[in-house]
N, C-alpha and C positions, 0 to 999 in steps of 0.2 A: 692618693692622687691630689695635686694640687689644684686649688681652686682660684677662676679669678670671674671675673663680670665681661672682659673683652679680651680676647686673644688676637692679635694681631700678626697676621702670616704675611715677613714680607719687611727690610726697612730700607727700601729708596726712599725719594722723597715723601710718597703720601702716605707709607706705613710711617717712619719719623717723626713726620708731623703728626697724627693719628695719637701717637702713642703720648708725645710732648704733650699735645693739647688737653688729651682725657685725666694724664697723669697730674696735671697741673689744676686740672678741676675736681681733686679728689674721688678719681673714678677709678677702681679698680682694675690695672689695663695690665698685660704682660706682651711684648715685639717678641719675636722670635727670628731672628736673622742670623746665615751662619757665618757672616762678616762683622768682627767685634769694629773693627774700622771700613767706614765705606771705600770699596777700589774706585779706583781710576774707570770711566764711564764715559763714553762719550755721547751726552746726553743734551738736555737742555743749558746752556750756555747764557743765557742772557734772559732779564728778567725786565717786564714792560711797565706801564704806570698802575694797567688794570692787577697785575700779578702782583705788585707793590703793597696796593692798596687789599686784598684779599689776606696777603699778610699780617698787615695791624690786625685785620679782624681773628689771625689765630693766637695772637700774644707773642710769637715765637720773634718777631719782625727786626725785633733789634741787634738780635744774634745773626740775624742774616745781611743786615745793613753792616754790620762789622766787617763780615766778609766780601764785601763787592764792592766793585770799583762803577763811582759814577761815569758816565758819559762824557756831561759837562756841557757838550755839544755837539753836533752830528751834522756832516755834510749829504745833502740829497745832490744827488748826481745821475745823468745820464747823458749820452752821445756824449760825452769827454769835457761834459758843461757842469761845472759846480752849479745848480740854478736854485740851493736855499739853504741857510744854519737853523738847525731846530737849537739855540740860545736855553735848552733849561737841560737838569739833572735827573731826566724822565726813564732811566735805562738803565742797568747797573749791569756791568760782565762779572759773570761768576764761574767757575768750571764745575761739575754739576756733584763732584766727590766732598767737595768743598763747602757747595751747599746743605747737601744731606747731612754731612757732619756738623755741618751749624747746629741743623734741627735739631740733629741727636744729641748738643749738647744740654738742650734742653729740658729731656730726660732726665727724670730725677736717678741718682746713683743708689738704687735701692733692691734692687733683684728684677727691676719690673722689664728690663733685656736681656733674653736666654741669645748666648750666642752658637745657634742651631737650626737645623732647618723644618722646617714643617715637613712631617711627611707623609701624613694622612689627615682625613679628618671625617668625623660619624657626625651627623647633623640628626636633628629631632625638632619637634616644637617648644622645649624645653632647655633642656644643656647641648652642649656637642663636646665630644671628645677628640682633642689634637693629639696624636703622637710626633715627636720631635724626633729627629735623626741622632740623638745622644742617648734615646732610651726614654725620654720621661714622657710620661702621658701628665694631660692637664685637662680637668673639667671648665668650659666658659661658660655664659650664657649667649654670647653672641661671636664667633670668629670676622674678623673685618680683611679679606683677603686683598693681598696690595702688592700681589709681587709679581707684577711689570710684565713682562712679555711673555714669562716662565707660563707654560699651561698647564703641569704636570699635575695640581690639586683640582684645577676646576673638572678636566676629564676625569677625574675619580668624582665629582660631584655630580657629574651628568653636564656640566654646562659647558654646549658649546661658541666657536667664535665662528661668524660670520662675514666672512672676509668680502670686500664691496667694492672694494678698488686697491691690486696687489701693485706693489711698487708705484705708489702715486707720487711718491718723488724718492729723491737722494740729496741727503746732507752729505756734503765734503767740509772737514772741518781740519785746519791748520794754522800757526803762528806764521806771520812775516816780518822782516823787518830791512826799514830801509837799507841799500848798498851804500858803502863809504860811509859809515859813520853818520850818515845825513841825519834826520829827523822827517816823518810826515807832516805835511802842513795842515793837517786835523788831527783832532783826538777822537772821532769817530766819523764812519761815514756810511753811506748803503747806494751801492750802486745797481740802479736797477738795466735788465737785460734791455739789450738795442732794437733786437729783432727776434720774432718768432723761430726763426731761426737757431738759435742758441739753446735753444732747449733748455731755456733756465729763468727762474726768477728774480733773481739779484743777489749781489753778493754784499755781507756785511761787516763791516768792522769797527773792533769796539777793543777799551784795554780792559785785559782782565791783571790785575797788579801790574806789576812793571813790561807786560806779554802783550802786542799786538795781534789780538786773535781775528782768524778771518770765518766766518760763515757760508759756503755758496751755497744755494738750493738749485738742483737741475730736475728736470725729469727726463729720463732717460732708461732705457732697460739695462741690466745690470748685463749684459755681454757687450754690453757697448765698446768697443776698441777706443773711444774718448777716456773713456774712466783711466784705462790703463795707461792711456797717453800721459792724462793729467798724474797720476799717480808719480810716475816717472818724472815729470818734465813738467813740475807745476805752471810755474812763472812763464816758461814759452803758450803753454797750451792754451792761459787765461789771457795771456797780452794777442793769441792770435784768434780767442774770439770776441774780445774786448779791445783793440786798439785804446779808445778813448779813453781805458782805465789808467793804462800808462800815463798820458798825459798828469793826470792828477796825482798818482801814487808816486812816478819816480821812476825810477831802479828799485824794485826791491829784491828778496830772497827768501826763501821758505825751508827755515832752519829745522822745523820739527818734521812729525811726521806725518804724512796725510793718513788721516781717518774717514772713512766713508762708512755712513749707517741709511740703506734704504729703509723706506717706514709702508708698510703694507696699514692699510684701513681699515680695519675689520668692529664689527658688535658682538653681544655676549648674547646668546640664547639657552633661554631654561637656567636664568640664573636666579627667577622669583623664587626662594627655598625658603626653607626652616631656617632659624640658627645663624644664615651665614648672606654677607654684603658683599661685592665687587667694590673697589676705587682704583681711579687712576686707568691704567693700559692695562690693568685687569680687568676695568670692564669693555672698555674701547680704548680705540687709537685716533691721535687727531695728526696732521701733516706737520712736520716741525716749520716748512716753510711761512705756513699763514699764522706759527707764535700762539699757539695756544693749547697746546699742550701740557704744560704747565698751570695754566688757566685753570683747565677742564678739573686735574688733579689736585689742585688749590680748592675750586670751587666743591667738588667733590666732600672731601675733609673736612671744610668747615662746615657745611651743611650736617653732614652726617654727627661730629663730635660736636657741635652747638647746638644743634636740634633737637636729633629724631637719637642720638643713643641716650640723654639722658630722660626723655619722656619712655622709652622703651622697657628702660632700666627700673622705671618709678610703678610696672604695673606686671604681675608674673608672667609668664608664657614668652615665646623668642619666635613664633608661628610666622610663616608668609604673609600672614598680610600685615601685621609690623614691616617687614622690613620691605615689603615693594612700596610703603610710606617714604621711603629714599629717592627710590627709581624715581616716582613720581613728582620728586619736590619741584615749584617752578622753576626756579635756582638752574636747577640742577640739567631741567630738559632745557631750559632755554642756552645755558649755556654748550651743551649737544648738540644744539642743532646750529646754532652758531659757526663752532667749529666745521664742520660738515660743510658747512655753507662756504665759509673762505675759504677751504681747502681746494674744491672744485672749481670758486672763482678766480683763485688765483690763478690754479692751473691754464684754466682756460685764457685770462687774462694775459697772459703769460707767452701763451707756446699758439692761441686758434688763429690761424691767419683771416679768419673772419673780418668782415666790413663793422660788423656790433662789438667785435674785440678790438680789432683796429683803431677804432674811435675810442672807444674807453683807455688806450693805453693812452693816446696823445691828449684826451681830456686831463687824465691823470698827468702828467708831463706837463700840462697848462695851469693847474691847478697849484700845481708845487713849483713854477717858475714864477707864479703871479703873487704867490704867496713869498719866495723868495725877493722879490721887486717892492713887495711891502715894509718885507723886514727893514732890507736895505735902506728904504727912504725914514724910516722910523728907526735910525739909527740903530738896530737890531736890539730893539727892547723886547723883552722877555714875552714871546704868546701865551696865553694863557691855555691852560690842558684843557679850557673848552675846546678852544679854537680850534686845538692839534688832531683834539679826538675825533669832531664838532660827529664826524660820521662813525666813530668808532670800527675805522676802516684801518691797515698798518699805514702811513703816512712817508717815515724814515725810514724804519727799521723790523718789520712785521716778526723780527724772528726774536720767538720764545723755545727755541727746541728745547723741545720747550721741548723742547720741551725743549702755551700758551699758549 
């Protein structure tokens, strides 16, 4: 039986990462995924200053700057009014197969990726045994589980998810591009919805290489006869509950194909065990709308592979109460509860015809027109990511679908 110190079930993004990061710090790591190249995903799309910046701290960051395309600059827009440029390189579009593969190239080429799938796993206080779907069993000291939405291992473990808000939105995700040959008159922008009405929170766009990718985030239930409309009949459905978008956009057209991925919220219970951690959408889900999905699964990774696996690693035993040392990190709940928190407030901000909602939308709307009027007279000199962040609220472009 093979042996190693971390098995890792699982290589989206935060197994990837996971694996890069430990392998790169002389840690005994082996991934096990049964995709030698990551597919096509329609996942996180775009990555924010915070997501940026979490990257330098995993090392991987430069392999992932290769692949993304900056911003540049981003129109905030609403009622059919350009009313601000965010003027810096805060953003970068990535498609999310693209990303993973960055990470993964960062994987040393050494045996330490079985490309197979985890298909059991025996936990203890000590070792745990994986069996893989090609036949091979492997002794670890620690399993680090990271595979995404898939339940099939944590129900063999006991651990379940607790679902808290189903369909708390829906991502539609598709390319446009202007009619005739024209050009848009931005390299990115985010327009947020008009009215409660619309059942959505803004729509955003950004270049991913030479591809204008669009983002919308709605809430709506997935029988909805809208979905099926827009599916159909993009470009009428958006310009007939957006008027004012046309204005700004143009003519365009919507050459690929619509992808729609609802995102249910759910937590991990009974996942404090022997042996084995949760990261990423294996241990929870955060709303791709409020961008921080990604976040969550960044902040996850680093914590876990900078911390608490090498202090774990440096004393015998792999018991519970090691690894609920993770659960626990501030890091880690703050950024939890975070997520949770914009997820709701967007919603509400978004869709509550409330007089308390009401006003926050049109404060928000005053804030980033007043902010636009500044740029302007300040001959649009670069703000500085205090300024942008100053609330660490989304400002432009909140979306990390993050998966962030």
């Amino acid at each position: 039986m093979r042996q190693t110190d971390v098995l890792i079930a699982g290589g989206g993004l935060a197994g990837s990462l996971a694996a890069a990061m430990l392998r790169r710090a002389g840690i005994d790591a082996i991934m096990a995924d049964p995709h030698a190249t990551y597919p096509v995903d329609f996942r996180c799309e775009k990555l924010d200053r915070v997501q940026l910046e979490r990257f330098r701290m995993t090392g991987v960051d430069a392999a992932v700057l290769r692949e993304s395309t900056p911003d540049r600059n981003c129109w905030v827009a609403r009622f059919g009014r350009h009313i601000d440029t965010i003027p810096m390189m805060m953003q970068r579009g990535v498609a999310y197969e693209t990303l993973v593969n960055a990470v993964r190239s960062q994987i040393p080429d050494d045996g330490s990726f079985i490309v197979s799938k985890v298909s059991d796993v025996t936990t203890g206080p000590d070792r745990q045994t994986v069996k893989l779907s090609n036949g091979e069993e492997i002794s670890a000291r620690l399993v680090v589980l990271s595979t995404g939405l898939n339940i099939g291992l944590q129900h063999k473990l006991g651990v379940e998810r607790k679902v808290f808000s189903a369909t708390h939105s829906i991502c539609i995700g598709f390319d446009v591009q202007p009619a005739g040959g024209s050009s848009f008159p931005f390299t990115a922008m985010t327009y947020f919805a008009e009215k409660p009405e619309n059942c959505a929170a803004y729509i955003t766009l950004f270049p991913v290489g030479g591809t204008m990718r669009a983002n919308l985030f709605v809430y709506r239930d997935l029988q909805d006869p809208w979905l099926v409309r827009f599916r159909t009949a993009p470009v009428e459905t958006l310009n007939d509950m957006w008027p004012g978008l046309r204005k700004l956009m143009g003519d365009f057209t919507v050459p690929s194909q619509i992808k729609i991925r609802p995102a249910d919220l759910y937590v991990s219970a009974g996942h404090r065990q022997d042996g084995v951690v949760l990261v990423g959408d294996a241990f929870s889900t955060s709303c791709p709308a409020a961008g921080t999905g990604a976040r969550k699964a960044l902040v996850d990774v680093e914590r876990l592979c900078n911390v608490y696996i090498p202090q774990w690693l440096a004393t015998p035993g792999m018991d519970a109460a090691k690894t609920a040392m993770f659960y626990d990190d501030p890091d880690k709940l703050a950024c939890d509860a975070f997520s949770a928190r914009k997820a709701f407030e967007l919603r509400s901000s978004s869709i509550n015809p409330g007089l308390r909602w009401a006003a926050m939308r049109w404060a928000k709307f005053a804030v980033n027109a007043g902010r636009g009027i500044v740029h302007r007279l300040s001959a649009a000199s670069p703000v500085s990511v205090e300024e942008a962040m100053a609330d660490d609220t989304p400002i432009w472009s909140p979306h990390t679908p993050a998966h962030k």
